[in-house]
N, C-alpha and C positions, 0 to 999 in steps of 0.2 A: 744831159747835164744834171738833170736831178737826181738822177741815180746817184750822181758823183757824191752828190750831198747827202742821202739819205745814208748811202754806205758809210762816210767818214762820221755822219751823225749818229751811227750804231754804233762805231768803234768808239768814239766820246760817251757814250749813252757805258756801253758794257763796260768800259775803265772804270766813268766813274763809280759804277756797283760793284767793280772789284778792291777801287780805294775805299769806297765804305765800308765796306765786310771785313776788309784787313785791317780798317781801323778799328772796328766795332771785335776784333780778335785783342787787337792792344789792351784798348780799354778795359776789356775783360779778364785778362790774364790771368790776372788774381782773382774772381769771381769762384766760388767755391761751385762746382759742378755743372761748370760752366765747360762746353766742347766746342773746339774751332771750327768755324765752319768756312767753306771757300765757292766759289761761282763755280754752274756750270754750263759752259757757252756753246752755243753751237752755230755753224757758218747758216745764214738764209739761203734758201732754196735759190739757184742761180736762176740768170735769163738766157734764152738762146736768144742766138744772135747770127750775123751768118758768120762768124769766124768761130762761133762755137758757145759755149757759156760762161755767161760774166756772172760773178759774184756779186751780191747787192750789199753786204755787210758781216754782220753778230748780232744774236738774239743774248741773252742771258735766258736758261732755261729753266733753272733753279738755284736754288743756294742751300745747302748741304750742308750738314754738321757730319763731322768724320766722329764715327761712333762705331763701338766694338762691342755687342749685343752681348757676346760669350763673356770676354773682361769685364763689363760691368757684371754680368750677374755673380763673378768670383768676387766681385770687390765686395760687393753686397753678405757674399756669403763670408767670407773672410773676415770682415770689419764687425760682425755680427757676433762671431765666436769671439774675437780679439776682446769685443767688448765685454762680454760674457765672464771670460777667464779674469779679465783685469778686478771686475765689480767682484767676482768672488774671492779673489784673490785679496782685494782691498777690505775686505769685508772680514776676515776669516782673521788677518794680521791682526787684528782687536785680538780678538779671542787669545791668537797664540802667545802675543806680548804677554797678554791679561792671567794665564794659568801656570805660563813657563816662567814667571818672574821669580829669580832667585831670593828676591827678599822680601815678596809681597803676596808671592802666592801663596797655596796651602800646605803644602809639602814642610817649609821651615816651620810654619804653626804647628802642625800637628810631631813635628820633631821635638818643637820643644815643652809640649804639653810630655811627653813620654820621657824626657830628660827629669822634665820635676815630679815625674811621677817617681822613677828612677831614685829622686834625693829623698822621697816619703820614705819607699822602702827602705834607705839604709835608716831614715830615722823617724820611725811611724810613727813616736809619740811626739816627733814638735808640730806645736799650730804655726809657726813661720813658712814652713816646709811644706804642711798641707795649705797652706793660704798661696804662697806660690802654685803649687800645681789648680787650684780657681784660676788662678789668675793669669794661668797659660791656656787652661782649658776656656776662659773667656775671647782670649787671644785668637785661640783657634775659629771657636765662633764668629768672632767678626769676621777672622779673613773666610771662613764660607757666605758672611751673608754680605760682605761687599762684592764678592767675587759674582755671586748670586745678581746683587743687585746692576750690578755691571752688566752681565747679559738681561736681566731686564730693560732695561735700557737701550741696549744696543737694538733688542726685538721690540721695543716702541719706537725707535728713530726707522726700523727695516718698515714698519708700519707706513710711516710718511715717506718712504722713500719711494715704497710701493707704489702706494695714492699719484704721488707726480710723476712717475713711471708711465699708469693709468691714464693722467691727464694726457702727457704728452702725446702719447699714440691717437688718443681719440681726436686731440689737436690734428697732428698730422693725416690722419685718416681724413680729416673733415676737408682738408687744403687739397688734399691729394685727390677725393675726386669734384672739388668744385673747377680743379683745371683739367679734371676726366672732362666735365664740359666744355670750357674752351674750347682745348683741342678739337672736338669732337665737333663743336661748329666751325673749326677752323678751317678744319682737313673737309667738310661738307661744302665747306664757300668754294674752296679755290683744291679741288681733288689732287692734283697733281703737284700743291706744295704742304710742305710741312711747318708747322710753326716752331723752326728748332729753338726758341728761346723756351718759349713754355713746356717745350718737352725735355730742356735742365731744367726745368725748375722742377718739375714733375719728380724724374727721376733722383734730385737732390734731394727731395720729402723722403723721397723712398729709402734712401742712403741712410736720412738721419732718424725713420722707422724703426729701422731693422738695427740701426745702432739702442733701438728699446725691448725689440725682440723681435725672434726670428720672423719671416714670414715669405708667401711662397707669390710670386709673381705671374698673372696670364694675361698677354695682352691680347685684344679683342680688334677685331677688323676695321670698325670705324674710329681706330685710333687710339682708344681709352686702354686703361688697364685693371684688372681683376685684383684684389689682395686678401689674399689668404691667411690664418693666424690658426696655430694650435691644430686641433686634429681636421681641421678644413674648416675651419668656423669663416666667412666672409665679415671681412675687414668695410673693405670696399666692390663696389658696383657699380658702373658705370656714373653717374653723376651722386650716388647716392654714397653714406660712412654709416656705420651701425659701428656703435658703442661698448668699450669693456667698461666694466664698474669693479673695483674695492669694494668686496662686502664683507661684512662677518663672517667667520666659519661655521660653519653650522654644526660641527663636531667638535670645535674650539674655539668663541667666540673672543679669545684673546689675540687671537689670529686673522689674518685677510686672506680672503680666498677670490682666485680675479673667478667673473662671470661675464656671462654674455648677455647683452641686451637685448631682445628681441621681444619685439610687439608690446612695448612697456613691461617687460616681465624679464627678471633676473634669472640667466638659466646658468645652475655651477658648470665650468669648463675642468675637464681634467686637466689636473695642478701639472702631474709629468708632461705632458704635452707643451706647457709652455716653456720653448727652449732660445736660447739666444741673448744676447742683451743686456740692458741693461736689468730688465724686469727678471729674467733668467735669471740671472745672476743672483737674484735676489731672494728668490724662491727655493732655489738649489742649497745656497746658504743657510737659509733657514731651517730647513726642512733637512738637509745633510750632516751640516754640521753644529750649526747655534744649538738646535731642540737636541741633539744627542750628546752635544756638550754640556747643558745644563743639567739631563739626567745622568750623565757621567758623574759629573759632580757633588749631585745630591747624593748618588748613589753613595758615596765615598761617609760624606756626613751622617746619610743615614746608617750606616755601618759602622760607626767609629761610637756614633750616640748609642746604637740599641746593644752595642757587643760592651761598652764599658758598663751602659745600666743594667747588664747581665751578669756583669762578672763581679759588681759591686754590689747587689743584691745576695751574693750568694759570702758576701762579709758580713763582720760586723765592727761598727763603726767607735767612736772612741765613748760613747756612751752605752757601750755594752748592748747595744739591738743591733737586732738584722738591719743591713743596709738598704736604700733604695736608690730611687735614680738620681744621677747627677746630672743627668742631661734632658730636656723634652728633648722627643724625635717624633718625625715629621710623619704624617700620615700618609696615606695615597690619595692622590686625584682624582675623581671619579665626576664626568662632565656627560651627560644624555645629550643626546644630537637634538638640535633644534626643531625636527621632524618627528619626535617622539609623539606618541599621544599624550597629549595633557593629563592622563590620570595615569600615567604610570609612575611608577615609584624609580627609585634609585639603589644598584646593589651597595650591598659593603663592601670593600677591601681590606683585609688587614694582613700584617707583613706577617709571615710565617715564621724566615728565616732570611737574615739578612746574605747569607751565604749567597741562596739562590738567584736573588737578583739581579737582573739582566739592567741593560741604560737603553731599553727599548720600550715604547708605549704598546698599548693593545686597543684593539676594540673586539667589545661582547657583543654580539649578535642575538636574540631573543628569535629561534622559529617557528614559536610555538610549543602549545604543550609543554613539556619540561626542558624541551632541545635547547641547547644555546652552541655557535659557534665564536672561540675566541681565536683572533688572528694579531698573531705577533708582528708586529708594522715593519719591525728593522729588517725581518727577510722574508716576508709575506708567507709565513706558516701558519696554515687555519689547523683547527686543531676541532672535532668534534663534541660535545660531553651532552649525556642523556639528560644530567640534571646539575645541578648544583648543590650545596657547594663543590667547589674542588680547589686543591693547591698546586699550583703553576709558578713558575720560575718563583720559587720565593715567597707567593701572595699566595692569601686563600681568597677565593670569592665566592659569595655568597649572592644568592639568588635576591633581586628585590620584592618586596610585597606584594607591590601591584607593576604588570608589563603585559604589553601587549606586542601581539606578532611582527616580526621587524621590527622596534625599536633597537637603536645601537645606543652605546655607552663607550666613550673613551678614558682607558685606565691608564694614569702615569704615574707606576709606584714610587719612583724618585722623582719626579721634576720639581718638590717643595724639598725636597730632602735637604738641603743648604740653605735656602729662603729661614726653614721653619724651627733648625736647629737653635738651642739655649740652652746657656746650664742653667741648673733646676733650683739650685741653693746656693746659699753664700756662707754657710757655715762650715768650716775648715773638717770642723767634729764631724761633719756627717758621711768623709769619706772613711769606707767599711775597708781599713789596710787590712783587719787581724781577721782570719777565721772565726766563725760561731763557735767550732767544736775543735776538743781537744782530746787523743788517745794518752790515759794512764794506764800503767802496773801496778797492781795492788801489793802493798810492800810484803804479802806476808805471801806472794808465787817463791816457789822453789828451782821450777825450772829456768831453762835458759830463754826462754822466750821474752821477745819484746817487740813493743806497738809503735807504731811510726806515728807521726803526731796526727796524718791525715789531711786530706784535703776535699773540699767538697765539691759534688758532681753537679748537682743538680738541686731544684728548690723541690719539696715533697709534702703536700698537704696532707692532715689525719683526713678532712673530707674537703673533699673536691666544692662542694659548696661556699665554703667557706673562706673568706677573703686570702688573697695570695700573702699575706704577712702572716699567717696562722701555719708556719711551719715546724716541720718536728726537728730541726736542724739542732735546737739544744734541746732537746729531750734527751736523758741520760740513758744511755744505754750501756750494758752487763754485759761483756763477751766469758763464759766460765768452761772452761776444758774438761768433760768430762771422760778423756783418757787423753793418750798423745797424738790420736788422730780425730779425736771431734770432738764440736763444741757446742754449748746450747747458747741462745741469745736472749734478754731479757728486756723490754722496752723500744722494739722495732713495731714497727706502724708500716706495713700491716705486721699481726707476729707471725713467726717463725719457729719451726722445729729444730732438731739438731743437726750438725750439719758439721761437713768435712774438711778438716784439716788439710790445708796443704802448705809447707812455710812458701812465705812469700810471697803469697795468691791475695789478688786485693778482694777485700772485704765491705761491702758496701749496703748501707743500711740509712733508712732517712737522709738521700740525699749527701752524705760524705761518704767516704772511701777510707779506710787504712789498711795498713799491710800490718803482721804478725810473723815475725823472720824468729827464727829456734827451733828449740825440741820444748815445749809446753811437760807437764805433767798433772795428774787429775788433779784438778781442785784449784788452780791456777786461775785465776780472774785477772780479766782489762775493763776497762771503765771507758765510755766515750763520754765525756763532760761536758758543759757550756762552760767556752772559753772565757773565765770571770779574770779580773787583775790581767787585762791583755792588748794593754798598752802599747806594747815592744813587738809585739807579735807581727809580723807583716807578711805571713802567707800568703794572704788574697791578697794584697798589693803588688806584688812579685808576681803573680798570677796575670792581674791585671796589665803589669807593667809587659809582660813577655806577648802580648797581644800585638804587640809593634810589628813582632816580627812573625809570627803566626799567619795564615793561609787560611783566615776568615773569609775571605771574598772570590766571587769568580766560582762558586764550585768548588772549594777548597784549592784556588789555582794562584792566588795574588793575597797579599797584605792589602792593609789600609793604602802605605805610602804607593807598596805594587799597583795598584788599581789607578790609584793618581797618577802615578807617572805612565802609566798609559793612556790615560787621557792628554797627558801633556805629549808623549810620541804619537799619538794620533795626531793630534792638531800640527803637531811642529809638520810631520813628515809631509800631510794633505798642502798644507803651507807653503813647504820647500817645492812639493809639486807643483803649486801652482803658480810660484814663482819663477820657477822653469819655463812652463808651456806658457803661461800670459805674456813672456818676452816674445819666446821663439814663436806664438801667434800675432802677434803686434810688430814684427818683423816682419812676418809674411804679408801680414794686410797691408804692411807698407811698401813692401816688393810689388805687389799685386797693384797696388792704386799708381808705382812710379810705371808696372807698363802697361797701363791703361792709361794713364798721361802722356805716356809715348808717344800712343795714336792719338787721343784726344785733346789733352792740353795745347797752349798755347806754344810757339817756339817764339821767342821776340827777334831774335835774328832772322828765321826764316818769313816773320811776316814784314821784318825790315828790306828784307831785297824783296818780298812780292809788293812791298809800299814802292818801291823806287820802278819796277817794272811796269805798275801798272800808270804810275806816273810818265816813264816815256811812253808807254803806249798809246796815254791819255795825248802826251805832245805828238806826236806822231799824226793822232788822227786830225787833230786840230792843223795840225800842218797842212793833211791831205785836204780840209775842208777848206785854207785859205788859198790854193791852190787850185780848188772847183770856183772858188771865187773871182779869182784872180782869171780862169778861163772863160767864166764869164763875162766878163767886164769887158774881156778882148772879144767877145761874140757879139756882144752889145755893141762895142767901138764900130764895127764895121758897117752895120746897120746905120751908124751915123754919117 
């Protein structure tokens, strides 16, 4: 009779732990990383008897969370890139708003600084007209040093965004293994069960991890789990978290670079290595597009400053002198690695040629002796030289004073290039529209020859010592035909002997050029003058002004506006890209998490018929037990 009891008492006993578990499934339903779990029963070992063996009840032998070890580790990995693409994607849309803007970016600035250059030339002698083009060429400046300022900005908010990227991992990291312990005395108390609550919670840390950056998962025997980050750096250790830190760069301390913590000492992690996430995201951005979008940028300004204060240099302005600059332009960067020796010096850089430069940083190497290696960052080309100086895309560089072996230097010839840009004057007069020099005929030549008014090449000092304003550009010079095919020259710097007629051929001395088209006959003079009374004149402004379109930039391969506007189709196109794959990955991750919730998740219908099932079972046993009761009572009655 007791058996009777004991059986219908296990059938009671196992319901009600299937109505709990199926409640404790409701409850949870919504619970983020939370997996159903369900009983697992089994019948008790029977009795013989002489008719055979009788069943004595139900154990419950576990309770189970239904978990699919391969699906989650996809969701992990899925949810990780999803986030990755989104942060850079979200990130990059600044930028692309910020340079593609039809009315705010540089592109209309620099249009219409070239339109009022444009109205000089037709009227080089009004101050209206050269006060206008100031006042476009300031135009222009602000929209480079807002546009500037902007990405500064943007690379001090990626600063803080980094920092709590940081935080939050080393958070997570610290959660994720103080329930490595739990677990780990859980599964030691009771071997044979699992603590499936603490192992979502476990594995939900892990989810919202790897939503920070990537990282590689090993689970370990007594329960716990291993985590992994970067090129196998340990996250986590069994009950133990070890620390990333935001620190300075130490090759650009305007920058964070993540490191690893270990034994109280910051050890740098390579940057490429950290891929995934949020933090990914973050690094990728900066590092791909922010920092090559600002040197894009400057590059353009620096280009637009040093080619106009070239070309206005070689004017002269409405008070009869050589021109100079209208614009300051921006210097290069030049930052020594925080590892340097304290007594080494600093090289110089200065820009060559605006032509040649790249929107790529470098770094100078020092290996001694006179060796230096410089490696171009944008597509990791080392490049060897015995010594210095030398000039490379653009820059010359110069060796510093004092270095020592291994020291680096990071060089960014443009990244102030739009920061640093200004016009230089505000005086209308000081833009040089009219040439220094001017080709006459002497009224008393007979032949048919004649001087083109000329235009000037180059700036040309009597001595190179001697301040760059000390040019021979108006020094008068005497061209006299001393037959029909050659002529001598008188007041060239350096002088010159006689020299051969050819009509046509340009002729070039101190810095200007003119042509001599006829037939000359002896005795014939041209005069090259300094352009006095020359007002109206607007060669060099026409010159200047034609710069628009001219293939100053790239190598001789892009304009000013060319260069921009590939700055702006890079940005847009990387943009568009990422607009694409950050959907079509956040699609996936979401395909992926709905069939991992397939198995895992909650069904409320399906735990509503196992609520009602385990509910009659529950009556059922309680039945069979008033029954053992009730057979009792009549075994008892007899006795009385």
């Amino acid at each position: 009779m007791a058996d009777l009891f004991a059986s219908a008492l296990s059938g009671l006993n196992a319901s009600q732990v299937g109505i709990a578990t199926t409640e404790h499934n409701i409850a949870n339903a919504s619970t983020p990383g939370f997996s159903r779990q369900q009983i697992v029963p089994a019948a008790r070992l029977s009795q013989q008897v002489g008719a055979g063996f009788v069943g004595k009840g139900v154990d419950i032998q576990n309770v189970t969370r239904i978990y699919d070890q391969y699906l989650s580790a996809q969701v992990l990995q899925e949810q990780s890139q999803a986030t990755y693409l989104t942060t850079y994607y979200t990130a990059l849309k600044q930028i692309d708003n910020l340079v593609a803007d039809p009315t705010a970016g540089a592109s209309p600035a620099m249009q219409s600084f070239f339109d009022a250059m444009s109205a000089v030339s037709n009227s080089p002698e009004s101050l209206p007209a050269r006060q206008t083009m100031l006042g476009n060429a300031q135009f222009a400046v602000n929209r480079f040093q807002a546009i500037d300022q902007r990405m500064t900005d943007i690379a001090t908010g990626l600063n803080g965004q980094i920092t709590s990227s940081v935080n939050a991992i080393n958070s997570y990291a610290q959660q994720i293994a103080a329930l490595n312990l739990n677990i780990r005395r859980a599964i030691a108390t009771i071997p044979a069960q699992q603590p499936n609550d603490l192992l979502d919670q476990r594995d939900q840390l892990i989810t919202k991890l790897n939503q920070e950056i990537k990282t590689t998962q090993v689970p370990q025997a007594d329960g716990t789990v291993s985590v992994f980050v970067g090129n196998g750096q340990p996250l986590v250790l069994d009950d133990l978290s070890m620390k990333l830190l935001a620190t300075a760069s130490s090759s650009d301390p305007s920058k964070l670079d993540i490191a690893y913590l270990k034994n109280g000492q910051a050890l740098p992690m390579q940057q490429s290595s950290i891929q995934g996430g949020n933090l990914g995201g973050y690094l990728t951005f900066r590092d791909q597009s922010l920092e090559p979008a600002r040197n894009a940028l400057g590059r353009v300004a620096l280009g637009l400053a040093t080619s106009i204060n070239q070309q206005n240099q070689l004017g002269q302005d409405l008070n009869g002198v050589l021109g100079l600059n209208l614009f300051t332009a921006a210097t290069p960067r030049v930052i020594p690695n925080a590892n340097n020796a304290i007594t080494s010096g600093i090289p110089s850089v200065t820009i060559a040629n605006v032509t040649g430069l790249t929107t790529s940083d470098y770094q100078l190497k020092f290996n001694g002796g006179t060796s230096y290696t410089l490696l171009r960052l944008s597509d990791n080309t080392a490049t060897n030289y015995a010594s210095l100086p030398q000039t490379v895309d653009g820059m010359t560089i110069n060796a510093p004073a004092t270095v020592t072996a291994g020291d680096t230097f990071l060089i960014r010839p443009t990244a102030n290039g739009a920061r640093d840009i200004a016009v230089s004057t505000n005086d209308p007069a000081k833009i040089a529209a009219a040439a220094p020099m001017r080709g006459t005929a002497a009224v008393a030549n007979t032949g048919t020859a004649k001087i083109s008014s000329g235009t000037v090449s180059t700036l040309v000092t009597a001595n190179p010592a001697h301040p760059a304003t000390d040019v021979n550009l108006q020094v008068p010079v005497t061209i006299t035909f001393t037959g029909a095919a050659t002529f001598t020259v008188a007041g060239a710097v350096p002088a010159v002997g006689a020299q051969a007629y050819v009509s046509g051929q340009s002729i070039s001395y101190n810095g200007w050029t003119v042509q001599i088209t006829g037939t000359p006959v002896t005795g014939d003079v041209f005069n090259v003058v300094s352009n006095t009374n020359a007002t109206g004149d607007n060669r060099n402004i026409l010159l200047m002004s034609s710069m628009q379109t001219q293939n100053l930039m790239a190598n001789g391969t892009a304009s000013f506006q060319g260069v921009y506007g590939q700055l702006v189709g890079d940005v847009g196109a990387k943009t568009s890209e990422l607009s694409v794959t950050s959907l079509a990955q956040t699609n996936m991750a979401a395909q992926t998490v709905a069939a991992q919730q397939a198995v895992s998740g909650v069904n409320l219908d399906e735990e509503a018929a196992n609520l009602m099932r385990y509910q009659k079972e529950y009556q059922a046993a309680a039945k069979a037990m008033q029954i053992a009761n009730t057979m009792f009572d009549a075994v008892l009655a007899i006795g009385r």
